[in-house]
C-alpha positions as CSV (number, residue, x, y, z in Angstrom):
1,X,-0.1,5.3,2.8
2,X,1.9,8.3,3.2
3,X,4.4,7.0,5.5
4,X,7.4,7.7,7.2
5,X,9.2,4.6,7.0
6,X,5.6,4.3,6.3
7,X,2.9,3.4,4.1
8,X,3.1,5.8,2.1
9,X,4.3,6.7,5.2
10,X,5.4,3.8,7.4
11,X,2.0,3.1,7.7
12,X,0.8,-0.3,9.3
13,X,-2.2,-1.7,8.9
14,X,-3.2,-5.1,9.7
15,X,-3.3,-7.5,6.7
16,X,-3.5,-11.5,7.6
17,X,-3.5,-13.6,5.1
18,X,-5.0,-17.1,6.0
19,X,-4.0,-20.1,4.5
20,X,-6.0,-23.5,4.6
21,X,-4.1,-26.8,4.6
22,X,-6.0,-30.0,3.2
23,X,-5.3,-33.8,4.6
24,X,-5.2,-36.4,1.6
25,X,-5.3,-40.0,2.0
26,X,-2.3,-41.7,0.8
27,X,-3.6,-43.6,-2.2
28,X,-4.8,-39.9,-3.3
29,X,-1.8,-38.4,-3.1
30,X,0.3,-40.6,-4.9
31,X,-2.4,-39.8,-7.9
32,X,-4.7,-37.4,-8.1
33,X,-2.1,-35.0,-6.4
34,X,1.1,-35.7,-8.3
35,X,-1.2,-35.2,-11.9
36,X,-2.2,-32.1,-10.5
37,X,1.4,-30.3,-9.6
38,X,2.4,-31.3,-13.2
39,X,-0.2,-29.8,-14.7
40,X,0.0,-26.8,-12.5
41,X,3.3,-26.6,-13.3
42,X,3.0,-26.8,-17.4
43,X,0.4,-24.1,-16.7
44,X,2.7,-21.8,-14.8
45,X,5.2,-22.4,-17.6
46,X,3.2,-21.6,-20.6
47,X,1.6,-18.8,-19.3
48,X,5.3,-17.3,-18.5
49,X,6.2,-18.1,-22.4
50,X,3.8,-16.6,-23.9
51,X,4.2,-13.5,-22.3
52,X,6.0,-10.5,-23.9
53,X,8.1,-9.1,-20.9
54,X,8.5,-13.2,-19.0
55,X,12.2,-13.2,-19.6
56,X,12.9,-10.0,-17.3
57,X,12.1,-12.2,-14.2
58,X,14.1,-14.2,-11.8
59,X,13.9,-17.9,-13.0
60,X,12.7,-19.0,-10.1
61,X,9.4,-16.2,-9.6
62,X,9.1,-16.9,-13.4
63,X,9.1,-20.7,-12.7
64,X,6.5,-20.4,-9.8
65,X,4.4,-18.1,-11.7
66,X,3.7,-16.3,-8.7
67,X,5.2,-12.8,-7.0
68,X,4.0,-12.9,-3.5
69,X,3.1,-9.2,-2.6
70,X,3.4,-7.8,1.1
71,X,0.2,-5.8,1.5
72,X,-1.8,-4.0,4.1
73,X,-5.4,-4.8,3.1
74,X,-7.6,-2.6,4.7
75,X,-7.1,1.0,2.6
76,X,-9.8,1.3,0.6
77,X,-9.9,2.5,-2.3
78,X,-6.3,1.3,-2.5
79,X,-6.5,-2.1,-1.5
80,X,-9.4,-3.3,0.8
81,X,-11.7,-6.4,1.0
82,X,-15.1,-6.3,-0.9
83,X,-18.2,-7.5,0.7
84,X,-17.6,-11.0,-1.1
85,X,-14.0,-11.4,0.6
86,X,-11.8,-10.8,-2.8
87,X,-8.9,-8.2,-2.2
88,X,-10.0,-5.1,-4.9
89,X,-8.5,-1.5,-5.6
90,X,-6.3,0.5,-7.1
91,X,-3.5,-1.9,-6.5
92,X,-4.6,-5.3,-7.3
93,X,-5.9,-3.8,-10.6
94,X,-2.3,-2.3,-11.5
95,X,-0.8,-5.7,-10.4
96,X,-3.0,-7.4,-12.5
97,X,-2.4,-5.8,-15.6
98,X,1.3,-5.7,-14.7
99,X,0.9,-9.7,-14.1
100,X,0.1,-10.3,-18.2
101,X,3.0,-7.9,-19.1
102,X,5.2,-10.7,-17.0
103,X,2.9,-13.4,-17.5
104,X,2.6,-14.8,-13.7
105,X,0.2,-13.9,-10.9
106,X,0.3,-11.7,-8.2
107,X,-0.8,-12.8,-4.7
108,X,-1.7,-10.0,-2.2
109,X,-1.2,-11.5,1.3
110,X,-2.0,-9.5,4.4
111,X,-0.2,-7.8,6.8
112,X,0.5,-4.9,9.2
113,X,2.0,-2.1,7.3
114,X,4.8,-1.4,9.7
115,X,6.1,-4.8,9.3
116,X,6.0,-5.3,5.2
117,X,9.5,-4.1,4.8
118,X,10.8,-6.5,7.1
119,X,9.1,-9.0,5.3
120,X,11.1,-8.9,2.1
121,X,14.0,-8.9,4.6
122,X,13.1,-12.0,5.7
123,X,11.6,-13.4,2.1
124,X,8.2,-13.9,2.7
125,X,6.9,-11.3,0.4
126,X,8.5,-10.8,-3.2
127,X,7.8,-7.3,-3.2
128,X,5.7,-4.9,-1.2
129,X,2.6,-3.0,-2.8
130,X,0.5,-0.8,-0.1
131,X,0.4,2.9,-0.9
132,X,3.6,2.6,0.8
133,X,5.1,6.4,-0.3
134,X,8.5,6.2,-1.4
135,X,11.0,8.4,0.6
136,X,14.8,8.8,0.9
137,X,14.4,7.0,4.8
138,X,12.6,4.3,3.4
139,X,15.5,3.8,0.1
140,X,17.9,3.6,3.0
141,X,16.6,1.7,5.8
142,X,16.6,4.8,8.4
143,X,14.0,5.1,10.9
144,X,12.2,8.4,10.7
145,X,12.1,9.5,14.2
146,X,15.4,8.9,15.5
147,X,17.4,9.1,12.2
148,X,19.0,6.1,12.7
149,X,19.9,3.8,10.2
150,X,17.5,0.1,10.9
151,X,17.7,-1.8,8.0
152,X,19.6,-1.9,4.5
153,X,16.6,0.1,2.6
154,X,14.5,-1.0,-0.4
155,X,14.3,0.1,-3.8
156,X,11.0,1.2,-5.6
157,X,9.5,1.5,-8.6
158,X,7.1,4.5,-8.5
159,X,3.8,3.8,-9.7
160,X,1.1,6.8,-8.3
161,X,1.3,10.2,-6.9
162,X,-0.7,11.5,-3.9
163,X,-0.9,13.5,-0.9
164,X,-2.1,13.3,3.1
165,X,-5.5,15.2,3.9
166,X,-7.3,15.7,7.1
167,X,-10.8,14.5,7.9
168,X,-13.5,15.7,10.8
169,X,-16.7,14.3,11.4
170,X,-19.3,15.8,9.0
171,X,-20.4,19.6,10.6
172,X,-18.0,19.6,13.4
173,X,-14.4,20.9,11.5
174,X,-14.2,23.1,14.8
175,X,-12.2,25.3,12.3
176,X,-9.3,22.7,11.6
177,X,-8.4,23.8,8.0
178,X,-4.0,23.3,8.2
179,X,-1.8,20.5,10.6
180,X,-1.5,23.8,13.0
181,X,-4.9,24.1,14.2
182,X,-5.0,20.7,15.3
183,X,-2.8,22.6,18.2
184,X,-5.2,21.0,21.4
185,X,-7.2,19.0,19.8
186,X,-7.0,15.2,19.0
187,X,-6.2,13.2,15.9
188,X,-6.8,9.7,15.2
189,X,-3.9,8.0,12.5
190,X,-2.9,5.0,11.2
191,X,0.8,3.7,12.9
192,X,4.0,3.9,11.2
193,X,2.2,6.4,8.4
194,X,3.1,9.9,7.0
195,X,0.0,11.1,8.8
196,X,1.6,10.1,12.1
197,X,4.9,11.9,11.5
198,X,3.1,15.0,10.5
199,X,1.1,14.5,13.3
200,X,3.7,14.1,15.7
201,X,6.3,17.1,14.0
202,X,3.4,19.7,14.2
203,X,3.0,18.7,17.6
204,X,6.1,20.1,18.6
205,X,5.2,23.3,17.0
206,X,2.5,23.8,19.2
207,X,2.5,26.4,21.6
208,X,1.1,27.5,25.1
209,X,1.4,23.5,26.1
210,X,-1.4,22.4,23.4
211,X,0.2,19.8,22.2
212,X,-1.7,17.1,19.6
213,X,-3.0,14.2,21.0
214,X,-2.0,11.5,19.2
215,X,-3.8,8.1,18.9
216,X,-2.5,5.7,16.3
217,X,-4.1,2.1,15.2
218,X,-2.8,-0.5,13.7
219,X,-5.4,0.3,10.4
220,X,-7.0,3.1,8.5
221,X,-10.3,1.5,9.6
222,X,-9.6,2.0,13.5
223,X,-8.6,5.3,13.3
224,X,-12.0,6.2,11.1
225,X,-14.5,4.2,13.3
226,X,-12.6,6.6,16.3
227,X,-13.0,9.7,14.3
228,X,-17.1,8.6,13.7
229,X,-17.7,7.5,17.4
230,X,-16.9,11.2,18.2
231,X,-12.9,9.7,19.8
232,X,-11.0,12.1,18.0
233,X,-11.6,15.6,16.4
234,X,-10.0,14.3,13.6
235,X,-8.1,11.6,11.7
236,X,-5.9,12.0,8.3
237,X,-4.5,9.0,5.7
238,X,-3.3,9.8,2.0
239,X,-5.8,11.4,0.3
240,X,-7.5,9.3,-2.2
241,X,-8.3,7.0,0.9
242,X,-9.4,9.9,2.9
243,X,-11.5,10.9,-0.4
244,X,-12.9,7.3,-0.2
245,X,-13.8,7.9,3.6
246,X,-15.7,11.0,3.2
247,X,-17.4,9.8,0.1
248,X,-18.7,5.8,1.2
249,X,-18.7,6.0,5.1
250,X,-22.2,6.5,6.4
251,X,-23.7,6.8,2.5
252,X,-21.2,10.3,3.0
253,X,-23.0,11.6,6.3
254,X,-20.0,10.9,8.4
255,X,-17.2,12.9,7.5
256,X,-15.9,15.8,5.3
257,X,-12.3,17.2,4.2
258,X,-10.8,19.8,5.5
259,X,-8.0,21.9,4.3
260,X,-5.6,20.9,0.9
261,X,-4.0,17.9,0.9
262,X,0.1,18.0,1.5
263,X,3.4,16.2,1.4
264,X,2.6,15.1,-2.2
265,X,5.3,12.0,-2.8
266,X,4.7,8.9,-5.2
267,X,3.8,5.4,-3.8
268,X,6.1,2.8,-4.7
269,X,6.3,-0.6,-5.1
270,X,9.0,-2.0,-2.2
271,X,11.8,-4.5,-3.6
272,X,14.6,-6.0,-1.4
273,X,17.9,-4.0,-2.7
274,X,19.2,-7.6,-3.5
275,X,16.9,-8.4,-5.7
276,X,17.3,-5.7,-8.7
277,X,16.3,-8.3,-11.5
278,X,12.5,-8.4,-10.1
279,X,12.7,-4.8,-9.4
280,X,13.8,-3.8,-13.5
281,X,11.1,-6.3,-14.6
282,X,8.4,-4.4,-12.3
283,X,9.3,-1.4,-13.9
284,X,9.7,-2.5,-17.5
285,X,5.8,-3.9,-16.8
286,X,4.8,-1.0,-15.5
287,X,5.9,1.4,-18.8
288,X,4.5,-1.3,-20.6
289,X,0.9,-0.9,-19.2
290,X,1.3,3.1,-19.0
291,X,2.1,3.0,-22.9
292,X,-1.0,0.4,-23.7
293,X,-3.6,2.2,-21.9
294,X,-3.9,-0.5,-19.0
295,X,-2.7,2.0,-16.7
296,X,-4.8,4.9,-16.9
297,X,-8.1,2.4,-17.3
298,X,-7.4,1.4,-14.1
299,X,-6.8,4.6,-12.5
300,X,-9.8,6.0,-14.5
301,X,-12.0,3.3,-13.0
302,X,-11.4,4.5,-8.9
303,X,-11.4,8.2,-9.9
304,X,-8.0,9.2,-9.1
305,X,-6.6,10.1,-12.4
306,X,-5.3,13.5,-10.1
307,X,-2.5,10.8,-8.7
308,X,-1.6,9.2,-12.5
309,X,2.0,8.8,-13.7
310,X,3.6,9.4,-17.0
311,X,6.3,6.9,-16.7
312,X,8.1,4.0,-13.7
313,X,10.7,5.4,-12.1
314,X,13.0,3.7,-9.9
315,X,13.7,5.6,-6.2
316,X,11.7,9.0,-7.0
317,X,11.1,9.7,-3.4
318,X,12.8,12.6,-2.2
């Protein structure tokens, strides 16, 4: 998500991850349970050891064999659902491959996009990977509409390149081809996003009091079932998602791009600035998988080898 503080932008799109808790009896639990941890844990541990990059992690993610991963799960083809409930895309597939580089898992838990950063604040993600566009704001914790400084910043590890695009329903582009001529009419976005902050700063371009409306949801989804209920004139996300859109929705009868896609910036992956160990091993995973071939299988498999990077590097947004 091209964001602004955003997803690739500040982007925020609901992502819940649910979490089932199971009652033992007693008796069980002091057996069956207790075998169980133990082998987990040898499992975790050999797995880690018999990986080539293991060592770069923290002890304690390397221990757990786990990086818990702050994502907005509902940008397809990024990172979305399938119809059998597994989380798919672009992401998962890097993280994977990144995962036997570092020789531990990678769980994708959902969650609004606009609130990811603030949850490697507060540790309950590891790191956060959600087409979340690295930009100088987002490096240094400053909100992008009032320029004030919210938070302490993250650092990323740039992993894709890609731009924002507009979308209108299919034969009705009412001659929207750049941001200006959305001058008057409406536009549908995802919150906290790149898309809204164009959104909002050609808005104030406009002239003759035809402003843009602006309606922004909490997911890429909403603002594309608005833009195909005939809501909005138009809606815009990062492009391979709006490419996605145009492509899938309605077996491609529902929409069509308009215009070129702009604001070109790389997605990231998000790491608290404290925790520069597990951001160096990200990266070191990362070249490891562009140099095998991993990489660009992956990015060959969704059709976006447009967005593809030659090499991880650390706080490339400008």
């Amino acid at each position: 998500m091209t964001a602004s503080t955003t997803r690739r932008t500040t982007a925020a799109q609901s992502r819940i991850a649910a979490v089932g808790a199971i009652a033992v009896a007693g008796a069980l639990v002091l057996t069956g349970c207790g075998d169980q941890t133990k082998k987990d844990s040898n499992s975790s541990s050999s797995s880690a050891a018999s990986a080539p990059l293991a060592s770069k992690l923290p002890a304690s993610i390397r221990d757990a064999g786990v990086i818990k991963v702050g994502s907005d799960i509902a940008y397809a083809p990024v990172e979305f659902k399938d119809s059998s409930g597994k989380t798919v895309g672009i992401d998962p597939d890097l993280a994977d491959a990144m995962g036997k580089q570092l020789g531990v898992k990678f769980d994708f838990q959902n969650g609004t996009f606009d609130t990811l950063i603030t949850g490697l604040r507060s540790k309950r993600y590891d790191m956060a990977m959600s087409a979340m566009t690295d930009t100088a704001d987002r490096q240094n914790g400053v909100d992008a509409d009032t320029g004030k400084k919210v938070g302490e910043g993250v650092d990323f590890v740039d992993y894709f390149t890609a731009g924002v695009s507009i979308y209108t329903p299919k034969g009705k582009t009412q001659n929207i081809k750049t941001w200006a001529d959305l001058c008057g009419k409406k536009i549908a976005v995802q919150r906290g996003t790149v898309s809204e902050d164009l959104a909002k700063s050609e808005s104030k371009k406009c002239t003759g009091g035809k402003k843009i409306a602006i309606e922004s949801y909490d997911n890429d989804q909403q603002a594309q079932t608005r833009v195909r209920a005939g809501g909005a004139d138009a809606g815009s996300s990062d492009f391979p998602v709006a490419a996605y859109a145009v492509k899938t929705s309605g077996g491609g009868k529902d929409f069509e791009l308009v215009g070129e896609q702009v604001e070109a910036a790389p997605y990231g992956i998000a790491v608290a600035k404290s925790n520069t160990q597990l951001r160096d091993a990200l990266q070191a995973a990362l070249d490891a998988i562009i140099k095998n071939g991993e990489y660009d299988k992956v990015i060959a498999k969704w059709g976006v080898e447009a967005g593809a990077v030659k090499t991880a590097v650390v706080n490339g947004g400008k």
